[in-house]
Structures are given as structure tokens and as C-alpha cells.
N, C-alpha and C positions, 0 to 999 in steps of 0.2 A: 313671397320674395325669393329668386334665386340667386342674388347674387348683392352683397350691399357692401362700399366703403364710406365708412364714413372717420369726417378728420384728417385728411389724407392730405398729407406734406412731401415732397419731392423735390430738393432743387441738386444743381450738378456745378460744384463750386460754387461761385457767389450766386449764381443766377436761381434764381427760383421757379419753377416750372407752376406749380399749383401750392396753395394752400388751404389746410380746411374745406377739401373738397368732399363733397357728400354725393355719393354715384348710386343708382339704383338699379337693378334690372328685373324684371317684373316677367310672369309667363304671356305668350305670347304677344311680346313685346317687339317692335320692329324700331327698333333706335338707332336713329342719325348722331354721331359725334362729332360735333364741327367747331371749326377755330380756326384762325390764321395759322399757318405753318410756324412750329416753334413753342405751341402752345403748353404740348405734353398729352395730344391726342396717342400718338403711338404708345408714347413710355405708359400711358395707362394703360393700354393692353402687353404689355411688358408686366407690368405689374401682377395681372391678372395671369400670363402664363407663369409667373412665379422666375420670371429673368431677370427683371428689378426686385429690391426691396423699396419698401418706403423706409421714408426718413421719418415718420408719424403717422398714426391712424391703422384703423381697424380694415380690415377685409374678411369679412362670411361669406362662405359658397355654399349653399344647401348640400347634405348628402347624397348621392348617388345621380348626380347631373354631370352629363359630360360636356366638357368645353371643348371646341373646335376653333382652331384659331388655322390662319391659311400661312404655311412657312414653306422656306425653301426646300428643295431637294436633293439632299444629302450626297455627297460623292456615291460613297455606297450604296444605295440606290442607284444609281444610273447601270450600271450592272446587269441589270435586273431588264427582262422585258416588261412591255408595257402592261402585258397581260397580268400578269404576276405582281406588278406595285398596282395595279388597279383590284384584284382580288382581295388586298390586304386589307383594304379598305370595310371591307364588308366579310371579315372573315368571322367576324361573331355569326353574322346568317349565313354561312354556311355551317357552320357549325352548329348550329341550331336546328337546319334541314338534315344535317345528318342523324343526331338526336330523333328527331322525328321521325326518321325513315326508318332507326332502329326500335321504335317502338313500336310502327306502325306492324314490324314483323312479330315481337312480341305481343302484340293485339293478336296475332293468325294466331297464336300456339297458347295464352293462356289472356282472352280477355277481362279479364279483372277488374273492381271499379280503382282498385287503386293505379295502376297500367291504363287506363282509360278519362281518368282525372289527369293525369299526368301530359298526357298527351291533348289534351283539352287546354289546359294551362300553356303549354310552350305553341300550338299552334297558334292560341291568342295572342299571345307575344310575335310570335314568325307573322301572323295576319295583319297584326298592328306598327311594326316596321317594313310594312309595303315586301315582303320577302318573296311572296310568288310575283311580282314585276320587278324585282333586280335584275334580271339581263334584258329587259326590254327598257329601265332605265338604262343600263351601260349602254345599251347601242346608239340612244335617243343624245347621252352626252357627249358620245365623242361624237356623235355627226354634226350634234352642234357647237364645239367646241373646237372642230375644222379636222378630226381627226376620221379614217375609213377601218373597218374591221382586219383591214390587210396589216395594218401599224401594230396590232397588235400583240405579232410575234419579232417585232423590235425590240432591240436593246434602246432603255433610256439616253444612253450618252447619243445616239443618233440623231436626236431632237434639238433644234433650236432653242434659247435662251426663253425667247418667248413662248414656244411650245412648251417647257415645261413649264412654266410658270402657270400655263391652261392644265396642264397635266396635274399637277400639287392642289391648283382650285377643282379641277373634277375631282378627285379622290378625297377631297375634304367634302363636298357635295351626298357624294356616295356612303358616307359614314354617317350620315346625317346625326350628326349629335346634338343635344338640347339647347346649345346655346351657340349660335354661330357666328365667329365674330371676322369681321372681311377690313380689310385694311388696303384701300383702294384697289377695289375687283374690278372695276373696270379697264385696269390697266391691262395693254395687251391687246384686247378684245377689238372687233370692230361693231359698226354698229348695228350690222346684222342680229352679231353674239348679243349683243345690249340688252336689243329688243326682248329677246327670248330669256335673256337671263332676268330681267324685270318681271317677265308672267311667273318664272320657276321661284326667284324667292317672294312673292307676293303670298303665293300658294304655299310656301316653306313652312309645316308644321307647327316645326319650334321657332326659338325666341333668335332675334337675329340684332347683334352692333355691328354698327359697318361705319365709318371714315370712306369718304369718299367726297371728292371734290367737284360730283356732278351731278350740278344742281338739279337738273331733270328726273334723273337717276331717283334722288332722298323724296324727290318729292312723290314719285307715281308708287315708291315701296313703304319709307319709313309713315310710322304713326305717331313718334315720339321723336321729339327733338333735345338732345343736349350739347348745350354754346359753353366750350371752355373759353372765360374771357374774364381777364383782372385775374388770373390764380382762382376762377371758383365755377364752377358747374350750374347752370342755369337748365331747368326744367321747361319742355313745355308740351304739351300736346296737342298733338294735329301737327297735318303737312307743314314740311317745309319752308314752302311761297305763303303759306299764313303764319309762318312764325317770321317771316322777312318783314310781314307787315306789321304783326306784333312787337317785335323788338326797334321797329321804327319810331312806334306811337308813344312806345314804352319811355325813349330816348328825349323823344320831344315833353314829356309829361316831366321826366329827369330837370332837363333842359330851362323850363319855364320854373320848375320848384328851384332851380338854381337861377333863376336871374331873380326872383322874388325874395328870396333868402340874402343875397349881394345885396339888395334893396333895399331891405330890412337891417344888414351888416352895418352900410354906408349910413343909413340913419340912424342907429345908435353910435356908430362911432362918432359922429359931429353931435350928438347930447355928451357923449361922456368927454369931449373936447372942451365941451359950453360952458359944461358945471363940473369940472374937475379941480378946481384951481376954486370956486365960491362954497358960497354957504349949501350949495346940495351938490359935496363932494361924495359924502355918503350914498346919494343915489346914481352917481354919474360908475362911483368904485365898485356897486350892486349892477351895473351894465356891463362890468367891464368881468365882473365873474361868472356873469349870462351867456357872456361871449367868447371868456375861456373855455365854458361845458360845451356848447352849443357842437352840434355831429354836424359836421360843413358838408354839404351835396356837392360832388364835385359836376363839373359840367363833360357831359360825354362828345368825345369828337369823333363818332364812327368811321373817319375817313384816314385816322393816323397811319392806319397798316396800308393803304394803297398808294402806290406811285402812282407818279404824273408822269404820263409821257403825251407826246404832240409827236404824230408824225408829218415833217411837211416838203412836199417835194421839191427841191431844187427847180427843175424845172418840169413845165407843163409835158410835151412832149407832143405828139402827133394822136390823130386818134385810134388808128390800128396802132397797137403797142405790141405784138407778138403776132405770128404767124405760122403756123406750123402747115405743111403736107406731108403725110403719108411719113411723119414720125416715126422712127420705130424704135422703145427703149427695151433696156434686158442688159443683162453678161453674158453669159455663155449662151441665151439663148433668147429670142424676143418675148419680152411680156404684154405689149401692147403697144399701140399703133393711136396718130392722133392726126386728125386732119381737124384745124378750126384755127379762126383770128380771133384773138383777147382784143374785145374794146376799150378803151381809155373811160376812165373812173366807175368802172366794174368790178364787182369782187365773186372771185370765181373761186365754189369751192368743190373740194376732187375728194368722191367719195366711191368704198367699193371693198372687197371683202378682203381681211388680211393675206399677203402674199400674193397680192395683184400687179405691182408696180408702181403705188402713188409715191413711195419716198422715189424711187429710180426715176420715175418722171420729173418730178421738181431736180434733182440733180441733174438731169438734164437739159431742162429748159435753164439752169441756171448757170451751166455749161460748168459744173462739176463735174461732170459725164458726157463722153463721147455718145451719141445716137450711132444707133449701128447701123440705120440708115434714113430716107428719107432728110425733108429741109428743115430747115429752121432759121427768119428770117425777125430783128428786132426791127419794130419803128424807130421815126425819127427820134431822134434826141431820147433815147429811154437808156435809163440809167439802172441796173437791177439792183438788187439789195435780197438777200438770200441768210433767211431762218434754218440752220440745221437739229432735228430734233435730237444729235448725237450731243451735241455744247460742245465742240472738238477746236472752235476756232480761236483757242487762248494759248498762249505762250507760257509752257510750265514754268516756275517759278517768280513770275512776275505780280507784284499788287494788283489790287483791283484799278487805284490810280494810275499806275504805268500803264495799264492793259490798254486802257483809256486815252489815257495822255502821247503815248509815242504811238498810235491810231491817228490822232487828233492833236498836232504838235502846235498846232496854229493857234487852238484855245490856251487861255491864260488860268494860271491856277485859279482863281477866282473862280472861272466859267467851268472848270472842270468840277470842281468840288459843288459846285450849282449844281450842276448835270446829276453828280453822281447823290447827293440827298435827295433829288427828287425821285431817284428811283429804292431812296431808304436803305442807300451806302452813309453812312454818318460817321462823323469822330473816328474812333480809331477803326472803323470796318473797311476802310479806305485802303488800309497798309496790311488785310489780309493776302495770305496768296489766294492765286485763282485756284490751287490745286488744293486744297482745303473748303472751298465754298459748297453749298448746299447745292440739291435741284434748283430749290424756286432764286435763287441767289444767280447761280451760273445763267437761267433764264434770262433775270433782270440785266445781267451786265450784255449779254448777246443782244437785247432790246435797246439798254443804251447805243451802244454802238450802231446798232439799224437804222436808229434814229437821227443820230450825229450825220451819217451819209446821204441822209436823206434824195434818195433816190424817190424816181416814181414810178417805179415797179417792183413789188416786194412779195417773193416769193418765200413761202411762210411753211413748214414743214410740224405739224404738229407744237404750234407756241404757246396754246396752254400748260401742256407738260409739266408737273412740278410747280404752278403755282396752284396759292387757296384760293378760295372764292372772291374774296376782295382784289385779289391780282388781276382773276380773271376779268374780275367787273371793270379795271382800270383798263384793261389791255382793251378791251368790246369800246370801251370808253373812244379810248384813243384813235383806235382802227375807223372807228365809226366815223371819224370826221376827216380820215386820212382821202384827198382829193387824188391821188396817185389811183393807180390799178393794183388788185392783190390779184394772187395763185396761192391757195392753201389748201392743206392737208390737214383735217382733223378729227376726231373720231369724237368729240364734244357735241351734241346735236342743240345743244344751247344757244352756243358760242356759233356755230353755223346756222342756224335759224335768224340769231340778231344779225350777222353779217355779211350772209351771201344774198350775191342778187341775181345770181347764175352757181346752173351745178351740172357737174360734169360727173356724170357716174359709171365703171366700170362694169362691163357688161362681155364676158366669154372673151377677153381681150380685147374689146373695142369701147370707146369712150363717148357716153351719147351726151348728147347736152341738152340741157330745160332749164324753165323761169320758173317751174316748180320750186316751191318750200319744201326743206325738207322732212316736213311733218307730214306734207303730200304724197312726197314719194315713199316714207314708210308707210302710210298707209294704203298706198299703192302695191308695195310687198306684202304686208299683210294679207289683202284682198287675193294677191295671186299665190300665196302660199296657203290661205285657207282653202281657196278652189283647187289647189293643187292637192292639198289633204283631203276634199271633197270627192275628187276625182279620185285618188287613190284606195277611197273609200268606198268607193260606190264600184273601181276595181277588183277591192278585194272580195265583196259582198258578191259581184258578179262571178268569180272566180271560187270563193266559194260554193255557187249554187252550181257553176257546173261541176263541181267535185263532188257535190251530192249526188248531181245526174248523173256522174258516170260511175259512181257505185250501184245506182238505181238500173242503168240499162245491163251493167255488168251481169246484175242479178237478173235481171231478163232475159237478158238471152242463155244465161245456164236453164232457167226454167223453160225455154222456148225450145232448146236442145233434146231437154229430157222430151218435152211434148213431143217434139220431133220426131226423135228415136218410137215413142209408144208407137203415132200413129202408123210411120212407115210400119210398124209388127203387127198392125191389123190387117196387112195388104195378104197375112196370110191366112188370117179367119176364115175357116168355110163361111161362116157368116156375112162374110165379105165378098170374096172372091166368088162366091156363086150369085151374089145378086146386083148386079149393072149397076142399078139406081146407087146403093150402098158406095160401091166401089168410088162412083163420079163424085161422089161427096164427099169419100175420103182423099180423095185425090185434091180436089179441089182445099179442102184444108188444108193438106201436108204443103200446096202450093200456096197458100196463104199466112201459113206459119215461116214457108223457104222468104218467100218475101219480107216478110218484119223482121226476120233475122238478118237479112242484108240489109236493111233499111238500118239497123238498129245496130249492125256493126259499122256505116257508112259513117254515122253519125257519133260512135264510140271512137271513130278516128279520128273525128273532126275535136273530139273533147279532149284528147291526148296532145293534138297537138297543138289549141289552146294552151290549156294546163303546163306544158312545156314551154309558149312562148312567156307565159304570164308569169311563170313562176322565178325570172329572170328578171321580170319589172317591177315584183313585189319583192 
């Protein structure tokens, strides 16, 4: 066991977060943490870097295990090149290689077995933290983490919000400590990064918790599942999508031992009604103290945490519903270019690697943003409706029911307050400000409102964002039956699998479109990126072999030189020079040694300047 609480009480005010929770973490353990938003999945790992206390309960960490937890980056940092906050990270192996390298010269001058033990011991260590592939890791992360070896003599603060945020997750990467705990890593990333980051922690050594609210994500990495749910920790092992189906079966099992027990309730109660009041009061008063002990099952309603939304269009509209030629979006300079017509009750979704132009694009088909050039022509009767993944569209200091209400002045309190519980605004959550509300809160109220206007074309920018998984399952819900047209943005390959029926993907600035899945199209990347690794492969290999040749001919022709030199010195042997026959055949060599040395420098030229192109492409 590396890590165990058990008993663990937490709440913040009245509210209780967890109670009597019992947390495990085991070696080589790969654990999902999942729960509605709200649950006290973070404040556990809070707990764990020692930023919370508990209110109750035990926490043991093994000794000598290091915890890795992925935090922000420090003002002070940014300062710093990029080279230099990525070093720190692995400055024990460096350190270690130094060590090494000063032994390795006190091995020259007094090999000793104790100097020779020593040095056996710490390279077992440097060999067993992967030490001689740290800079062929470094290069493999930032290239896939969207960064070039040129960034490297950057200053932090030059970097993007989201870039450092890749920045703090590579260098926790890089430090590879025993226990790693990720608090939704895939934020950020697109889903290039995804894919790759799925192969790298599957492979990840050590023990790994992660929070994460995608679903594909827990289920292709984690092995272990824990549900914060009622204040208590639930155990389970095996994938994800079999624990969805276990805690189905679990509910229903719950469910029927709760309608059997009400059953059982209901008919003692009407015996102890019968004979409460006659001559077997004594037995009716022995049911009635059955019923006082009795541990009630409550009945579970998996669906409390999810809103209900309906989106439904005003009206139909024409069947081209959008039109764009020779689009062109960007600020300062164009990001990409889009010729196509959006069909009527199509759901089209825009995928492609960060820093492509998908949010700039939805802003501009939603004419949030000027195009900087080319058309853009709406069909009949379409009405937009537009998702921003900022949540910028609120009014500082107003409730959540005003936000709503003066939107929507024509609904009557009644329908407002309908509105707003279905989306699990309740009681006094209503007369929050908006500039107080959570991610998944600000989401829901932006969803209210999409929904209220019910347009029939909703361009949608990243709208999982900030909810849990049961949000998400409501939103897929809802969307799924939406008869309008969608345009979205999403880096969930879930949520885009259940919902698009068209994809439009990002390609060197251009936007190509397919009826492909997007399970199709990654593994369509895959296939072109393994052959691309194939090919680079089978480059280097060839590029190698001619770097063996041209050592190999190098040494040839020094030797063919010297040959050279001899034999032209026989031409003055009396032995030679007096006899014809002799001469014609040394001549005859010296003219077939002149030959393979031009053959063999022709072809030493040819290898140079290979080795010159290739070593540009490797």
C-alpha cells in the first residue's frame, strides 16, 4: 500500500464534502476518481498535497515515495527559459550523471572494488530512471505537446495560458515520480495530444490518480475505478464502461431490495394497525419495535445530478442553412479558409490541432467576428444560437434568475423557476450572482438560455467544458434529439462520436470534410503516423548504412592511395623498367587502381551529399 486514508471527514461550513471515507492507492495502480462536480474529488487531492486538513481521519504515505500532483506556474517561473524550468525537473539525473562521470574518472586512476560497487549501484539507479533517454524524451514531449526545440531559449511569460498549462503537465511528466496524480489532463490538449498522451500513461511506470471527465480517456488508461457518491468512496476494479455497467445493475439490485422492504413495511404496518388496539397488542407493539431497528434501503435515483434540457427549434428553416465560399478567418493574419454548405438537421463537427482557428471559425460563422474575407450567406429562416467556450455572455452582478428573466421577460415566474430547476438552479441557488458561479454552473445557465431561444442553428464552441459526466450524458441526451442543425467545437471524442454526422477537419489551413467517425479518422492518423514512423525509420536505417559506407570507402581510398603511391615507385625498378611485359602490367594496375579511386571518390560525393540532405530531414 502507498498511500491509505481512512475515516476521512471534510465538510466547508454546513456543507459536507465526504464522510468516513476510506481511499486506497496500491503500486502500480491506474485510478479513475469520478463523481458529480462538487463531490470533494479535488479537495482530496488537496488533502493529499497537505493544502487541506481534514476535519477527521487518518492519512499514511509510505516512506520515500514521491507524489506528483500537476499545479500552476508560479509568477517566478515565468522568468525563466523554457530550457531551464524543464531541466529542473530532472535535475536529480543530472546529478546523478554527474556523480557517474566522476567516478567514472576515478575508476581511470584507482579501480577499487569499493569505487567500482559504487558506481554499479548509482548507474543501476541512472539505468532504472530511464537517464540515458532523457533528452530524447524531452524532445519527443514538446513536439508532442505542440512545442519546437527553437521555444526553448524562451522566456516563460512568452507562452500562452494554455501553453503553460502543457508546460507544468510536461515537467511533471519529466520528473516522473511514484505516484502521479492529474486533475483533468486533458484540459488544453487537442485530440491529437489525447491520443498520445493515452499510449504514454498506459506505459507510465508508476502508480497514476487522475479526475478526469473523459470518459474514453478513464476507460483505455485507468484499471481501478473510485465513485465519490453519498460522502463515501466506492471501490471497483476494471474499466470504466464496466464499472457504468456495474453500478447500473448494483442500483437496480438496490432498487428492487427497496421496493421489497416498502412491501414488507406496508404489511406490518396495517398488522400493527389490526392488533394494536385488541387482545395481541403485545405482538402488534413487538412489530412496531421491528420497525423502529429495521436499516431502511433507501431507493437510488441515478439521475438527480443531471439536468433536463429539450432543445427545440422555433422554426424549421430551409434546407441549406449556411453557406460559406472561400471564408477566410484569422486577426492579424488568416488561419484558414472554408468553401462548403451546412445541411439542415446535420450535426457537423470541427476538428484539428490546437491553434488552428476552430474557436475563430465559430466566431465567425456566428458573426462574432468579421471574416477577412471571402462569403458567408445564412438560409431561409435560420435563426443562430451560439455557445462561447469563454461563459462571457452574463451581466456582472446580476442572479442567476435576472440573468434569465430580463433575456426572457415574456416567461412568467412560475416558467422561469421551471426552467431554471430543470437545469439544478433550486431554492436559494436562483439568487446567486453569476460572478460567483462554478464552471459546470456558468455552462448550465449559457445552456439555459440557448435553449430558451430556441433557434435552429446552434453553434456550439466546446460545451462540455466544465461539466461531469452525468452533465455530459444530459447535454448528448438533449442534442441528440435536437431536429435544428449544429456547428461544434470539441476536443471530447465521446461526445463527438455520439453526435456528429459530419466532420470537418483541419488540415495545413484547409477544411476537408467526411461522413467518417471519428474513431475512423484517428485511426486513420494513426496508420499515417505509424507509416510516417516507418518511413523515418527505415530513413534512418538507410542513412545510417550510408554513413557506414562512407567511412568504409573513406578508408579505401586512403588505402588505394597508398597502393597507388607503391606502385607508381616500381615504374623505377630495374626490375621493371628493363622488362616490357612487367612494365605493361604494372601500368595496367596503376590504371586500374586510377580508376576505382575515381569511381570511389564519385560515389564518396554522392554520400556527402546524401548525408547532407538527410541529415536536415532526420
Amino acid at each position: 500500500m502507498l498511500i491509505r486514508i481512512k475515516g476521512a471527514y471534510k465538510s466547508f461550513g454546513p456543507q459536507t464534502l465526504f464522510e468516513d471515507l476510506d481511499f486506497n492507492v496500491s503500486t502500480n495502480e491506474k485510478i479513475a476518481l469520478i463523481g458529480a462536480n462538487g463531490v470533494g474529488k479535488t479537495t482530496l487531492f488537496n488533502v493529499l498535497k497537505r493544502e487541506e486538513p481534514l476535519d477527521k481521519g487518518e492519512i499514511t504515505i509510505r516512506n520515500n515515495i514521491e507524489l506528483g500532483f500537476l499545479s500552476q506556474i508560479h509568477v517566478d517561473d515565468k522568468r525563466k527559459t523554457l530550457k531551464d524550468y524543464i531541466k529542473e525537473s530532472y535535475e536529480p539525473l543530472l546529478k546523478l550523471k554527474a556523480n557517474l562521470e566522476k567516478l567514472e574518472k576515478q575508476l581511470e586512476i584507482n579501480p577499487s572494488d569499493d569505487v567500482l560497487r559504487q558506481y554499479d549501484r548509482l548507474q543501476n539507479e541512472f539505468m532504472l530512471k530511464d537517464g540515458y533517454n532523457i533528452e530524447t524524451e524531452v524532445k519527443t514531449l514538446l513536439y508532442q505537446f505542440g512545442f519546437n526545440e527553437s521555444d526553448l531559449d524562451k522566456d516563460i511569460h512568452e507562452f500562452s495560458g494554455g501553453q503553460i498549462t502543457r508546460l507544468a503537465f510536461m515537467r511533471l511528466l519529466l520528473s516522473k515520480p511514484d505516484v502521479l496524480f492529474l486533475d483533468e489532463p486533458t484540459n488544453h490538449l487537442d485530440i491529437n495530444t489525447i491520443e498520445w498522451l493515452e499510449s504514454y500513461l498506459r506505459n507510465y511506470p508508476g502508480t497514476i490518480v487522475m479526475i478526469s471527465h473523459d470518459r474514453l480517456f478513464l476507460d483505455r488508461i485507468c484499471n481501478v475505478i473510485v465513485e465519490i457518491d453519498h460522502k463515501k468512496a466506492h471501490r471497483f476494479v476494471g474499466k470504466y464502461s464496466d464499472y457504468g455497467v456495474y453500478k447500473e445493475n448494483l442500483i437496480k439490485q438496490q432498487n428492487i431490495k427497496y421496493e421489497i422492504q416498502q412491501k414488507e413495511i406496508q404489511r406490518l404496518e396495517k398488522l400493527i394497525q389490526k392488533y394494536k388496539a385488541g387482545t395481541r397488542s403485545s405482538f402488534a407493539k413487538s412489530k412496531e419495535k421491528y420497525l423502529d431497528r429495521l436499516e431502511r434501503i433507501d431507493k437510488v435515483d441515478q439521475k438527480t445530478r443531471e439536468f433536463k434540457a429539450h432543445f427545440s427549434p422555433r422554426l424549421k428553416g430551409g434546407k441549406e442553412v449556411l453557406i460559406t465560399q472561400d471564408l477566410t478567418v484569422g486577426y492579424d493574419k488568416p488561419l484558414l479558409s472554408l468553401t462548403h454548405t451546412f445541411q439542415h438537421n446535420r450535426r457537423y463537427a470541427i476538428i484539428g490541432d490546437n491553434g488552428t482557428g476552430k474557436s475563430t471559425l465559430l466566431k465567425t460563422l456566428a458573426n462574432r467576428l468579421n471574416p477577412l474575407s471571402g462569403e458567408m450567406l445564412l438560409g431561409h429562416q435560420i435563426e443562430v444560437g451560439y455557445f462561447d467556450q469563454q461563459l462571457l455572455d452574463f451581466s456582472k452582478g446580476k442572479t442567476v434568475l435576472d440573468e434569465v428573466w430580463d433575456d426572457f421577460p415574456d416567461l412568467d415566474h412560475t416558467e422561469i423557476r421551471t426552467v431554471l430547476a430543470q437545469f439544478l438552479f433550486k431554492g436559494e441557488d436562483v439568487f446567486k450572482s453569476v460572478d460567483v458561479l462554478s464552471g459546470g454552473e456558468r455552462v448550465r445557465l449559457s445552456l439555459i438560455k440557448l435553449m430558451l431561444r430556441q433557434d435552429n442553428l446552434l453553434i456550439l464552441d466546446e460545451p462540455t467544458n466544465h461539466l461531469d459526466i452525468p452533465g455530459k450524458e444530459a447535454l448528448e441526451k438533449a442534442l441528440s434529439e435536437f431536429t435544428g442543425t449544429m456547428i461544434f467545437v470539441s476536443h471530447d471524442r465521446y461526445f463527438i462520436e455520439k453526435l456528429a454526422t459530419d466532420i470537418l477537419y483541419i488540415e495545413n489551413g484547409k477544411i476537408n470534410h467526411t461522413e467518417k467517425t471519428i474513431a475512423a479518422i484517428i485511426e486513420d492518423n494513426k496508420q499515417e503516423v505509424d507509416e510516417e514512423k516507418q518511413s523515418r525509420k527505415d530513413l534512418y536505417q538507410e542513412f545510417k548504412r550510408k554513413q557506414n559506407r562512407t567511412q568504409t570507402v573513406e578508408k579505401l581510398l586512403i588505402e588505394l592511395e597508398e597502393e597507388l603511391e607503391l606502385h607508381r615507385e616500381l615504374r623505377y625498378d630495374p626490375d621493371y623498367y628493363h622488362d616490357y611485359e612487367k612494365m605493361d602490367a604494372l601500368n595496367l594496375k596503376i590504371d586500374d587502381i586510377v580508376n576505382e579511386i575515381a569511381n570511389l571518390e564519385n560515389e564518396l560525393e554522392d554520400l556527402y551529399l546524401y548525408i547532407e540532405k538527410t541529415t536536415d530531414l532526420l
